[in-house]
N, C-alpha and C positions, 0 to 999 in steps of 0.2 A: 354154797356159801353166799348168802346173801349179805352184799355192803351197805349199813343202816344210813348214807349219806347219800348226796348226788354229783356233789363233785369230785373229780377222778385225780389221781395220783400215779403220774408217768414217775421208773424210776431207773436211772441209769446203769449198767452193771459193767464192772471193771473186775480188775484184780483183787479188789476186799469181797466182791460178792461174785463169783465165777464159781462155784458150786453147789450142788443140787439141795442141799438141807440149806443153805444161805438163802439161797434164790426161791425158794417155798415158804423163808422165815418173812423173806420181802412181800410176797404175795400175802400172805395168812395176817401181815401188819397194816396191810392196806396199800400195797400195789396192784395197779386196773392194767398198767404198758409199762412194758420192758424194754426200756431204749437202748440198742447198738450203736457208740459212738466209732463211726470207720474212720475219723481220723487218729485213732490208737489203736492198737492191736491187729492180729494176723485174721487172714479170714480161716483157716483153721481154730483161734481163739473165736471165733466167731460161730463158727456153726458147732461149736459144741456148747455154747453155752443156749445157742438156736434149740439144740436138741433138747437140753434140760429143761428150757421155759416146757416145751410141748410136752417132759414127762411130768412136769410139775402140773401143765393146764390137764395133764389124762387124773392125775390123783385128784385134784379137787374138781373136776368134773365142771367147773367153769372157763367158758373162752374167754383166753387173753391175750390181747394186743402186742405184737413186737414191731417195734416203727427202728426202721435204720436210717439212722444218720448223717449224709454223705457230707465231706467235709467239705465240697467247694471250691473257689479258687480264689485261696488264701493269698496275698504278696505276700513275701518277703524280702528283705535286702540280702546282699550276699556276707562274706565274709572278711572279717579284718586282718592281717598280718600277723598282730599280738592278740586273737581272738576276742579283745573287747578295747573301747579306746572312751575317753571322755570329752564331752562336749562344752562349750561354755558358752553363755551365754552370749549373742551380740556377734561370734563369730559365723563367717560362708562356710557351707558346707553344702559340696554337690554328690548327686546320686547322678551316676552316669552307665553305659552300657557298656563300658570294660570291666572284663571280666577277674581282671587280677586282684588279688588280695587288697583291700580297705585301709584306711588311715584316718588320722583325726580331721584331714581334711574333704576325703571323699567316699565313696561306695561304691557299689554295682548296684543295680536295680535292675533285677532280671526279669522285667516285664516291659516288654518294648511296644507293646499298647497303652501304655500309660502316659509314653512322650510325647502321643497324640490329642491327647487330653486335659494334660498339666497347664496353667497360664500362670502368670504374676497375680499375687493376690490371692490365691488358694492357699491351704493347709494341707500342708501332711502330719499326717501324727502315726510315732513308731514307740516298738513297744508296747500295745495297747494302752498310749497317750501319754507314756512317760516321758517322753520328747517331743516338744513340739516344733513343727518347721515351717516358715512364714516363704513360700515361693518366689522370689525376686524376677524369676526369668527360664522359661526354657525355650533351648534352639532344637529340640531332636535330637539330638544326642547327650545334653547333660541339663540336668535339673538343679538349679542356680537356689539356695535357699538360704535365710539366717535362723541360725538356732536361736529359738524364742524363751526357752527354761533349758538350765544345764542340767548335766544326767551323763551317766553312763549307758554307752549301747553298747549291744556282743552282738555275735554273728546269726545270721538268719532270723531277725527282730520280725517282728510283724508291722506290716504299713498298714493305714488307713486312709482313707482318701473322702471326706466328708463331703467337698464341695463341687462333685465331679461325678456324671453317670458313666463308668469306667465298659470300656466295650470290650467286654471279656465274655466269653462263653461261661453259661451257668453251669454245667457240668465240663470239669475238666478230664481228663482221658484217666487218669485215677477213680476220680468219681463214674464215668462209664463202667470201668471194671468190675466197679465196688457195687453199682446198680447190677449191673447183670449175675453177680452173685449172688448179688441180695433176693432177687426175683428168683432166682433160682431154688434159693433156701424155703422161699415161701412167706415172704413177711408181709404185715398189710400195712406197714406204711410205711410210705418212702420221705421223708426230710428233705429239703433244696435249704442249701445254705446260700446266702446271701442273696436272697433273691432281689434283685430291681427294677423288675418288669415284668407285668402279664406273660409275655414274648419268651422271660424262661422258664417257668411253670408250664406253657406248651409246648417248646421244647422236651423237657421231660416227661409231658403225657404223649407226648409222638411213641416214644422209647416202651413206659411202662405199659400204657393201654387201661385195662382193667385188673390187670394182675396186681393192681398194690392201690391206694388212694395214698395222694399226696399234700404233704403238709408242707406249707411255704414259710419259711424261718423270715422274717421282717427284721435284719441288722444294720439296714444302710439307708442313712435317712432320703435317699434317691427313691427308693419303694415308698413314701410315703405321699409321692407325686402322684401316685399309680393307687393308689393305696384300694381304692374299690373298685378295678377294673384287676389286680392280682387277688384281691378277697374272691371275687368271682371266677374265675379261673381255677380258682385251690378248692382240694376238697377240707382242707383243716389251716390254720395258720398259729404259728409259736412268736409269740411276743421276748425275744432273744437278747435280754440286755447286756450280755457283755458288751458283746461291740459296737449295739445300739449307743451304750451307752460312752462308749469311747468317742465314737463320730457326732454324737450330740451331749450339748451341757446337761451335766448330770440334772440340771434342775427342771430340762425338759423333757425328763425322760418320763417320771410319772403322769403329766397330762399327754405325751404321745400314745402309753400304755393304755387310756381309759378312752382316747379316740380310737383306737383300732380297734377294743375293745365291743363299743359302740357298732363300728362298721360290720363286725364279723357277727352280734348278734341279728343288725337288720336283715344280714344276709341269709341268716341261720346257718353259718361254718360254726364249727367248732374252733374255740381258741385256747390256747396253753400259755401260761405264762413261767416264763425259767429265767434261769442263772442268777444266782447268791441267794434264793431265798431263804436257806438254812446253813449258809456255807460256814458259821463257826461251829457248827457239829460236824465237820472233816476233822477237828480236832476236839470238841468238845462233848460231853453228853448230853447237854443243853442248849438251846440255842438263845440268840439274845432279846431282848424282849421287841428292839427295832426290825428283827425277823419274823417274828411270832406277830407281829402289827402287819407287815410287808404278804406274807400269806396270807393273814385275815382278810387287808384290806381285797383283794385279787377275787375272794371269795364272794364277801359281799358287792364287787360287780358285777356277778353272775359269771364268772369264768367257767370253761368247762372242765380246763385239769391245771394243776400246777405241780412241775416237775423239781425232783433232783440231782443235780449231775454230779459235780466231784464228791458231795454226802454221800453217796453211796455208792459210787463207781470208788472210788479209794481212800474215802475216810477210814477212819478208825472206828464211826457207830452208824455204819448203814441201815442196820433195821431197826435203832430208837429214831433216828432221821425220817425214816417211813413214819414208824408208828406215832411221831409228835406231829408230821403232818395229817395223818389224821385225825388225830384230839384237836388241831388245830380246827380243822371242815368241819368234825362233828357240831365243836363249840359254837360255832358261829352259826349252821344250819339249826338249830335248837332256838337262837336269838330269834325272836318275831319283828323284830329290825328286818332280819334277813328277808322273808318273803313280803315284806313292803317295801325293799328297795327294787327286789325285781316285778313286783309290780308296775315301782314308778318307773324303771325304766321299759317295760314290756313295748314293743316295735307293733305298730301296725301291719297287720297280716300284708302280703302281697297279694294281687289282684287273681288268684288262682284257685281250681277247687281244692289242692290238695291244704292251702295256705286255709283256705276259708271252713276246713273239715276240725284242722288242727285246732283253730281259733276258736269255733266252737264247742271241743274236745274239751281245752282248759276250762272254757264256762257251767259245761254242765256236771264236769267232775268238781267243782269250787257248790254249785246249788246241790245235786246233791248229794254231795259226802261220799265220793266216789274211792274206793282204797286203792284204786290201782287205775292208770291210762294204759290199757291193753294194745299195743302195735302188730298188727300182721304186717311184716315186711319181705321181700323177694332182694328186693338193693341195697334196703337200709334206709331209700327216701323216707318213708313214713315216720320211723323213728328219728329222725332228724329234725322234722319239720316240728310235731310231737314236743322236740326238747328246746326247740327255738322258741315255745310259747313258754318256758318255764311252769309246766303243769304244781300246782300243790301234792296231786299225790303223786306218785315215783312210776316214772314209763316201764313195761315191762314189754319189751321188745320178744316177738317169736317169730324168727324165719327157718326155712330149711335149709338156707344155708349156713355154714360153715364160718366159712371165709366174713361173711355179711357180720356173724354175729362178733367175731373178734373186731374188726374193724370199730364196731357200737362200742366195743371197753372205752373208748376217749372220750366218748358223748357225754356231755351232763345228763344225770337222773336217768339211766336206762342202764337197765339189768335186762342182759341178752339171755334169751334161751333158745336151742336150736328142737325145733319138733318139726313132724312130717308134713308137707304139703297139705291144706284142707283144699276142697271141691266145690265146698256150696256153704251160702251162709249158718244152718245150722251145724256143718261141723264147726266153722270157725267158733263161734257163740260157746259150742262146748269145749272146744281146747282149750279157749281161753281161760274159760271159769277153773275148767282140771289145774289148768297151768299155775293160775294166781292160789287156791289155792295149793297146789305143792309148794308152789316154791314160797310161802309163809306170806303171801301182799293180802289176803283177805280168808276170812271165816265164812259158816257158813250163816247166811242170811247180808252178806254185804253186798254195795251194787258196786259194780264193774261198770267201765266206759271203754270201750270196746274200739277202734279205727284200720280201715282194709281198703286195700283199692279189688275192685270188681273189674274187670275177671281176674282173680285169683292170680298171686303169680306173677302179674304184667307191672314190673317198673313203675313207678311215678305216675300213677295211675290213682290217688285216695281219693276216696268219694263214698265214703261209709262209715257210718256212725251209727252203734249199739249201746242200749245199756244194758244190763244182764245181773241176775242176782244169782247165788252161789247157791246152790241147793248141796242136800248131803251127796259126797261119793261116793 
């Protein structure tokens, strides 16, 4: 099954979509990755719905992507007496490290790294932002604040902490668990939530190695410090606005999105952009048109996938949620707007041959009328780089591995296929051709542009460039 678009569709699966005809309805609508969110569900719910993706990837004969989730380490406050109390405006209200039951006056705040951290003059905001708390003073043991907006809190609210790089380990001992599970099941990509530094993305490639590639969630506007020294350390990165958007004013969240956006193409990572972008079809059949705008736009910056979480993990129309984001991709790649913005923003190559293969890859399939950018890959490097120049015709990535070609589901423009090992340039030349034509990217009498690293096989290694015309099979 060939996807007639390039940009990919991550999609979350929960409780509305946890069965094997669901989850093949999501695929067949236009899901490329199937995200496991581990801060819900058991890992028993977990590796069975693990199994179903891979009987659904054996029927449709195409690799697909399972990236988990890990949840992080989320704050929260503790608990109140009458399990919820209200606030007012103007009034003290301290978060301190006793542990006993909450009042209108005070909390627990059971993160005692945080007392390290906190000064007068900071923000907290609980509830994802529905209360805001204006810091007056902390001594190390209690956190001195005035409620800024009244509101009701309940127990175990969620804190944010905007104005502060919190020195908290990136994976908490939950998330360890959840990681070596995860690796265990066999996923090819692993999530870090809240990342805020290069420092924890290598941390977790201590842990994972090569068994997974890792996608860095960007929620705290403290990563944006770091912003292109964690782009390069990650092998993918998710543009995560919830709580992006909780820790920063909503109104800077769209130009934060189209800077990062920006970095993760010069880089050539792959970027995913998520959270609300069809969230009234959790309840709705339709989405709204400031949704249907909110995807488009995503698109037309050259993103490489735009995901849905609670639409399809436990709405009520997970597979018309899929399949409007894809009328949404389709519509827009169609637009000839579309391939002159990624023109105008197309990155100068880096100073490299595999950069300088790729660069010339897009040019001679643009003169002449190439139907397909043909990839031999061993890692996936080649088709990376491949989709970092945003080709006009559609990459069709072939490696012998496995593992390689699922990982490629999240890439823009690359349709993975997995065939044998070639030896010498004239096998490659002909697989390729068999390949594009089988799998529908050319006829016969079309040219192919062809890209390999020499010798066969070796990583990161491109520095070959073909063009090939299709003869009869």
């Amino acid at each position: 099954m060939r996807r007639q678009r390039k940009a990919k569709i991550v999609a979350t699966l929960g409780p509305a979509s946890a069965d094997q005809k669901t989850i093949q309805a999501l695929f067949e609508a236009g899901a490329d990755v199937f995200r496991f969110n581990f801060s819900h569900g058991s890992h028993a719910d977990h590796q069975q719905r693990y199994e179903i993706v891979r009987a659904v990837e054996k029927t449709v004969g195409r690799p697909i992507a399972i990236l988990a989730d890990l949840q992080g380490p989320k704050l929260r406050i503790g608990q109140f007496a009458d399990g919820k109390i209200e606030l007012l405006a103007g009034q003290e209200f301290i978060l301190d490290r006793d542990s006993t039951p909450g009042s209108n006056q005070r909390v627990c705040l059971p993160h005692p790294e945080l007392f390290e951290v906190i000064a007068g003059g900071q923000a907290l905001l609980l509830d994802d932002g529905k209360v805001r708390l204006q810091v007056l003073k902390c001594d190390g043991q209690a956190i001195h604040t005035r409620v800024v907006n009244s509101g009701t809190l309940s127990d175990r609210k969620g804190v944010n902490v905007p104005d502060a790089v919190l020195p908290i380990p990136a994976l908490t001992e939950k998330d360890r668990r959840d990681l070596k599970f995860a690796l265990e099941l066999g996923v090819d990509w692993i999530a870090l939530s809240f990342v805020q530094r290069p420092e924890d993305v290598l941390e977790a490639r201590a842990l994972i190695g090569d068994r997974a590639s890792i996608l860095s969630k960007l929620e705290k506007p403290a990563a944006l410090d770091q912003l292109d020294a964690i782009v390069q350390v990650s092998d993918a990165i998710m543009v995560a606005r919830g709580d992006l958007g909780v820790e920063l004013p909503p109104e800077r969240v769209p130009g934060v999105q189209k800077r990062i956006l920006r970095v993760c193409r010069q880089h050539g990572k792959p970027i995913v952009i998520a959270t609300q972008m069809l969230e009234s079809m959790i309840t709705s059949p339709v989405p709204t048109r400031a949704e249907a705008s909110d995807v488009a736009s995503a698109i037309y910056d050259g993103a490489d996938a735009v995901m849905l979480s609670a639409e399809s993990a436990s709405g009520a129309y997970p597979i018309p949620a899929v399949a409007m984001m894809e009328r949404i991709i389709t519509e827009v790649e169609r637009d000839p707007l579309y391939q002159n913005l990624l023109d105008a923003q197309h990155e100068s190559p880096l100073p490299t041959r595999g950069d300088a293969i790729c660069s010339a890859l897009r040019d001679v399939t643009r003169i002449v009328g190439a139907k397909a950018t043909v990839t031999y890959t061993s890692s996936g490097h080649t088709s990376l780089r491949a989709a970092r120049e945003r080709p006009m015709a559609p990459i069709l990535s072939i490696t012998p591995k496995l593992a390689t070609a699922r990982r490629l589901a999240l890439v823009w423009g690359v349709h993975s296929t997995i065939s044998d090992q070639v030896h010498n340039e004239s096998e490659m030349v002909a697989a390729a051709c068999q390949t594009a034509f089988k799998e529908g990217f050319a006829k016969v009498g079309d040219q192919i542009a062809i890209t390999a690293g020499v010798p066969f096989g070796q990583p990161g290694s491109t520095n070959l460039l073909r063009l090939a015309e299709i003869w009869p099979q």
